[in-house]
C-alpha positions as a LaTeX table, in Angstrom:
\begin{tabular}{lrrr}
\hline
Residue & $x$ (\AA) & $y$ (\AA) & $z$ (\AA) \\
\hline
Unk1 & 0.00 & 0.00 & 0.00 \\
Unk2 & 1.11 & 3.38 & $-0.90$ \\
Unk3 & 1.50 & 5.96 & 1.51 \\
Unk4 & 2.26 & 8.80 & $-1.04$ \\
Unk5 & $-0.87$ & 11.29 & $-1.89$ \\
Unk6 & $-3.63$ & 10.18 & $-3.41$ \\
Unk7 & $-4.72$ & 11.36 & $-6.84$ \\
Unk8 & $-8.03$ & 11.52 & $-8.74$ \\
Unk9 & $-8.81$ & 12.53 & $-12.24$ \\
Unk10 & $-10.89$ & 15.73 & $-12.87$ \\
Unk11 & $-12.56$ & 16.22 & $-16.06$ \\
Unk12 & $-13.99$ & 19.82 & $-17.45$ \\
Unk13 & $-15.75$ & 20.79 & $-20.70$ \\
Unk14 & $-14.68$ & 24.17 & $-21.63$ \\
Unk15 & $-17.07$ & 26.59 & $-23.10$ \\
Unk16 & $-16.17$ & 28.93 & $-25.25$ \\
Unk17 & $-19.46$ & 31.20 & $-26.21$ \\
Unk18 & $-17.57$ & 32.93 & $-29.17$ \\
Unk19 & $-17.87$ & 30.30 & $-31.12$ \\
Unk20 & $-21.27$ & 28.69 & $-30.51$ \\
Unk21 & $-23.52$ & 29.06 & $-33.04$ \\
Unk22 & $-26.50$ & 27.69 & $-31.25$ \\
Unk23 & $-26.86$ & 24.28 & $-33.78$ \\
Unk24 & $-27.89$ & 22.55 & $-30.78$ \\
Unk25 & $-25.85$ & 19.24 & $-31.71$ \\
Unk26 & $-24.75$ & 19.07 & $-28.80$ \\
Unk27 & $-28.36$ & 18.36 & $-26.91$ \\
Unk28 & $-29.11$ & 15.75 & $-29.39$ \\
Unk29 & $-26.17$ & 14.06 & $-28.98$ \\
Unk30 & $-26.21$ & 14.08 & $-25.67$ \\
Unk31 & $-30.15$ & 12.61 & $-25.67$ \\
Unk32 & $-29.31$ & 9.70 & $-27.98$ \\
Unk33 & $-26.46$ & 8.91 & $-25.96$ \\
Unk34 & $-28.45$ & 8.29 & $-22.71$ \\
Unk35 & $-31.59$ & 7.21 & $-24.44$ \\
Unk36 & $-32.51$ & 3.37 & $-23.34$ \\
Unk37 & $-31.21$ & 1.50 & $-25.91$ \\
Unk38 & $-28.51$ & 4.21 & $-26.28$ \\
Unk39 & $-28.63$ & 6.22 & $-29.58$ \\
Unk40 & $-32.43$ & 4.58 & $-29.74$ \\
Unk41 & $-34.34$ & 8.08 & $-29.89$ \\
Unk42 & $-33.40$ & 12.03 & $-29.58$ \\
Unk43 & $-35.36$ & 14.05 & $-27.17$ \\
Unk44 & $-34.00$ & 17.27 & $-26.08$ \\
Unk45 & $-35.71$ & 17.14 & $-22.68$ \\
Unk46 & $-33.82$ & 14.77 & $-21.63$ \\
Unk47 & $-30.34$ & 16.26 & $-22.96$ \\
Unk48 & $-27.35$ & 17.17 & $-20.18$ \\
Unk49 & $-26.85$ & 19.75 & $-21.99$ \\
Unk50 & $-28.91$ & 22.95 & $-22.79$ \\
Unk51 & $-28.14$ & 26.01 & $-24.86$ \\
Unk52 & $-29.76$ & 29.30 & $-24.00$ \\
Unk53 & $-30.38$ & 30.99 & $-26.95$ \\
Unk54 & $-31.10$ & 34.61 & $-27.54$ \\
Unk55 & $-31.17$ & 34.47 & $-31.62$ \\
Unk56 & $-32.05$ & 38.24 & $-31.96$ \\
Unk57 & $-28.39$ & 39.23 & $-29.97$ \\
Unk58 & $-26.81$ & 35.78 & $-31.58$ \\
Unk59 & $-26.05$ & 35.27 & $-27.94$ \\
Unk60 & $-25.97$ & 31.07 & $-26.99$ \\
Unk61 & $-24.55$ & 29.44 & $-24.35$ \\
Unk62 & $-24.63$ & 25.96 & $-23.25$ \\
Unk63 & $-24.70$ & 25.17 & $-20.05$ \\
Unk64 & $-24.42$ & 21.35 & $-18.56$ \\
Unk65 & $-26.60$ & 19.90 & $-15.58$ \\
Unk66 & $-24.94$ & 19.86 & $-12.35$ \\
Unk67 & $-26.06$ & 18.79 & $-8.90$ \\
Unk68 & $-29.63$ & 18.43 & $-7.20$ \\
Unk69 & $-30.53$ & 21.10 & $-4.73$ \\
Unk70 & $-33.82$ & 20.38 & $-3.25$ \\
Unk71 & $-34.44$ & 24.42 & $-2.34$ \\
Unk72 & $-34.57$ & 27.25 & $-4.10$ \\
Unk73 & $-31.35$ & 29.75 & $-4.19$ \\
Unk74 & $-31.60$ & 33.27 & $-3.32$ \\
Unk75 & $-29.54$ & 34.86 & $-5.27$ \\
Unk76 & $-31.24$ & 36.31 & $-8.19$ \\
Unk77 & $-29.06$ & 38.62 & $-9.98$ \\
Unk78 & $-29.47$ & 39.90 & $-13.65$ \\
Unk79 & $-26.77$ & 39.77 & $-16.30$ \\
Unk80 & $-27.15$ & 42.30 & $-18.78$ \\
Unk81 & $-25.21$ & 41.15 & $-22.26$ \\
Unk82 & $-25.03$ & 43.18 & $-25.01$ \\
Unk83 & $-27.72$ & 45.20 & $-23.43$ \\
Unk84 & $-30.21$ & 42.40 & $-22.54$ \\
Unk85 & $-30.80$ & 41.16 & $-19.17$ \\
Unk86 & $-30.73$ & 37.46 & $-18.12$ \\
Unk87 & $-31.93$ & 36.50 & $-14.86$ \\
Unk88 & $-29.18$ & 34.11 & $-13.04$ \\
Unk89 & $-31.50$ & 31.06 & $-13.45$ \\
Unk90 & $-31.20$ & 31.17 & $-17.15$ \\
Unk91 & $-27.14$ & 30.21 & $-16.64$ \\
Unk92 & $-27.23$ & 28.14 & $-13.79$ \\
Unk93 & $-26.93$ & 24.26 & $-14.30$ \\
Unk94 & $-28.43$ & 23.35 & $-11.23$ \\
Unk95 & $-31.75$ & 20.95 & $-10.98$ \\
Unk96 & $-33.66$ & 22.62 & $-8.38$ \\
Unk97 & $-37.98$ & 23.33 & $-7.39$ \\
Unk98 & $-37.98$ & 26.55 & $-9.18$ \\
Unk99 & $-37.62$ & 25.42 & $-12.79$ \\
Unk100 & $-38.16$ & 22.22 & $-14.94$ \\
Unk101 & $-35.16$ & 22.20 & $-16.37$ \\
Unk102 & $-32.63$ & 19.10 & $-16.56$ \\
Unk103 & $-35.53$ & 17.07 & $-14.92$ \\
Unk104 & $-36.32$ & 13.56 & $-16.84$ \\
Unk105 & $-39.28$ & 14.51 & $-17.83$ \\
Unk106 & $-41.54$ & 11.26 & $-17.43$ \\
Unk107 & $-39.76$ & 10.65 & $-14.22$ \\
Unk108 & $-39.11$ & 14.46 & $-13.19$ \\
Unk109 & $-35.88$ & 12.92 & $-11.22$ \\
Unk110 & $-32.88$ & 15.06 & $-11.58$ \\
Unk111 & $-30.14$ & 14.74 & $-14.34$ \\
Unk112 & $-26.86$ & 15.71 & $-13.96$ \\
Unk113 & $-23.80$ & 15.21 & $-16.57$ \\
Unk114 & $-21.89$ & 12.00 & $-15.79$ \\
Unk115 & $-19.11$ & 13.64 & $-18.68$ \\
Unk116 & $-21.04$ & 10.33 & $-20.58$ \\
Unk117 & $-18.69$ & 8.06 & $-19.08$ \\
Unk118 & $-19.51$ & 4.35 & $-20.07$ \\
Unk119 & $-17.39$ & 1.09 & $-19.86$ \\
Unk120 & $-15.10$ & 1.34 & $-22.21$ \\
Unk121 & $-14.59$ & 5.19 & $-21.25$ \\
Unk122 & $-14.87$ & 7.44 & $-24.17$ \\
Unk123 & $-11.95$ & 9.65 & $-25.41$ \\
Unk124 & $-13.83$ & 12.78 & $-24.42$ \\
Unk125 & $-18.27$ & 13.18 & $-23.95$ \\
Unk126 & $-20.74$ & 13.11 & $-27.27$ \\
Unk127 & $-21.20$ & 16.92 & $-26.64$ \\
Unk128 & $-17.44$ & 17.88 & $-27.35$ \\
Unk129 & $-17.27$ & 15.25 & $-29.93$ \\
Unk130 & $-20.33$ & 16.75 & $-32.12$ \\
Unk131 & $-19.36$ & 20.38 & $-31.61$ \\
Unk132 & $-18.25$ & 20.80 & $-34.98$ \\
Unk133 & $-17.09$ & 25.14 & $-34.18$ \\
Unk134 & $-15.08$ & 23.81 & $-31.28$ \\
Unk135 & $-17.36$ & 25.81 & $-28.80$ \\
Unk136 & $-16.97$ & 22.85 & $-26.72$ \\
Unk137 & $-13.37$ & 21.54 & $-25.55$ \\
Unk138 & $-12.82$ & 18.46 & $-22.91$ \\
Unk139 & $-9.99$ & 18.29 & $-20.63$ \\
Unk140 & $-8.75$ & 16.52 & $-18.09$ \\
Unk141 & $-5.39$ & 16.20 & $-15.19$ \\
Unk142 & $-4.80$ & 14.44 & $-11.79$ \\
Unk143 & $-5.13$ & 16.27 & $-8.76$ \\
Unk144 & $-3.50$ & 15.32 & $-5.32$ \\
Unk145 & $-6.43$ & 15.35 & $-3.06$ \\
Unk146 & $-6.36$ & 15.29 & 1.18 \\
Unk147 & $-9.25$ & 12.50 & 2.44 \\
Unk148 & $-11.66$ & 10.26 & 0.28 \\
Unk149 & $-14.64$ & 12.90 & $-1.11$ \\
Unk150 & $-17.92$ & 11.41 & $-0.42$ \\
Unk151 & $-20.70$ & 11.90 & $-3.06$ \\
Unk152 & $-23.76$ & 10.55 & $-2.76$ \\
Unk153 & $-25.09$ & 7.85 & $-5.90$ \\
Unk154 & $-27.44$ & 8.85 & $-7.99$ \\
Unk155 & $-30.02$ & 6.29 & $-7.32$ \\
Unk156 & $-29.65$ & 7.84 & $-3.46$ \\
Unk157 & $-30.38$ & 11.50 & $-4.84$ \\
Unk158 & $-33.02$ & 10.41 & $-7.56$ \\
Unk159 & $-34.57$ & 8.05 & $-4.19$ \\
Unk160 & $-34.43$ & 11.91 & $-2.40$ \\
Unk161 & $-36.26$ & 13.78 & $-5.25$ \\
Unk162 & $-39.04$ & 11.05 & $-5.66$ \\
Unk163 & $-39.74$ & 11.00 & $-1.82$ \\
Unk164 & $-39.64$ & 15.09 & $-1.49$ \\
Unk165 & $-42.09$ & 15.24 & $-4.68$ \\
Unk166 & $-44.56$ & 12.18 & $-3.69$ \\
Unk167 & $-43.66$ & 11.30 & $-0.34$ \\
Unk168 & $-41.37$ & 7.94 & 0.94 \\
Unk169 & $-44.77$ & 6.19 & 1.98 \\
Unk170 & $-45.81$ & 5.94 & $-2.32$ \\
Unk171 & $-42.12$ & 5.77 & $-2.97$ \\
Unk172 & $-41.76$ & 2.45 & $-0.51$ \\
Unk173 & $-45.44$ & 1.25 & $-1.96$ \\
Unk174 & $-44.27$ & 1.86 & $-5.31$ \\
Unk175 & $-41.03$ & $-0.41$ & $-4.77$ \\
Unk176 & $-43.11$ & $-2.92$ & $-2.98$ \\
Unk177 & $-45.47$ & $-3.28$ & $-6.09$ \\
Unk178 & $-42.42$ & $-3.36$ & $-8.14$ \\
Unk179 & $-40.56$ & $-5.68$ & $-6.43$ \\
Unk180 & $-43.99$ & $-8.13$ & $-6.70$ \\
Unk181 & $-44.35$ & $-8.05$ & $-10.42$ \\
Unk182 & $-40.57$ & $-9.18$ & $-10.86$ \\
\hline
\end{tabular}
């Protein structure tokens, strides 16, 4: 066993919003790729990826699903670009009550980009690999870090959002039921 630091690998897709021309590839890339059968069907909604779009300013940026908050925030700035103004929800990437965005939408659990990591691993997500004006760049490096991070699993959060939406008494009769038919 190694007593020297430990190490993990941290992946980041770069956004460059010069060069995004809003085709959108990049959400139905992204939708195929997680569709069940993978590549079976495209539907946007269900994308990791959005891109806010202001055609009239030729203003688009995509912005990727991050983490579950179950409450609100409270900061709600404006940005004003090229003289419109956004309000801060139309950048942020979090899945949170006030919005229905990056929510499966039969489901209305949370999604969050996984960087579309699969066994074999890719070379780099759909998104980056479809972005045909380089808007989107993937990189990665190894970072020392201190302790083991803990993150919770999905199927803990996605448990979480079904049980604050319909409450964990249908959530545990709904996995009964299911757990019958099988």
């Amino acid at each position: 066993m190694s007593d020297g630091p430990k190490t993990k690998i941290v992946k980041k897709i770069n956004v460059d919003l010069d060069k995004c021309i809003g085709c959108r590839a990049c959400e139905m890339a992204c939708s195929a790729f997680h569709a069940e059968p993978k590549y079976s069907i495209v539907n946007p909604a269900r994308s990791r990826i959005r891109v806010v779009m202001d055609e009239v300013n030729d203003v688009y940026v995509p912005i990727r699903a991050g983490d579950y908050t179950p409450a609100e925030c409270n900061g709600r700035h404006t940005y004003t670009i090229n003289g419109k103004e956004y309000k801060e929800c139309s950048f942020c990437g979090v899945c949170c009550p006030a919005r229905d965005l990056f929510k499966e939408p039969d489901s209305g659990l949370p999604l969050k980009c996984d960087m579309c990591e699969t066994d074999p691993p890719l070379e780099e997500p759909v998104c980056v690999q479809v972005c045909r004006v380089d808007a989107l760049t993937y990189e990665e490096w190894e970072e020392e870090i201190e302790e083991e991070e803990e993150k919770r699993e999905d199927l803990q959060i996605g448990l979480e959002a079904l049980a604050n939406k319909y409450g964990l008494d249908k959530v545990m009769d709904t996995m009964v039921q299911m757990s019958e038919t099988d």
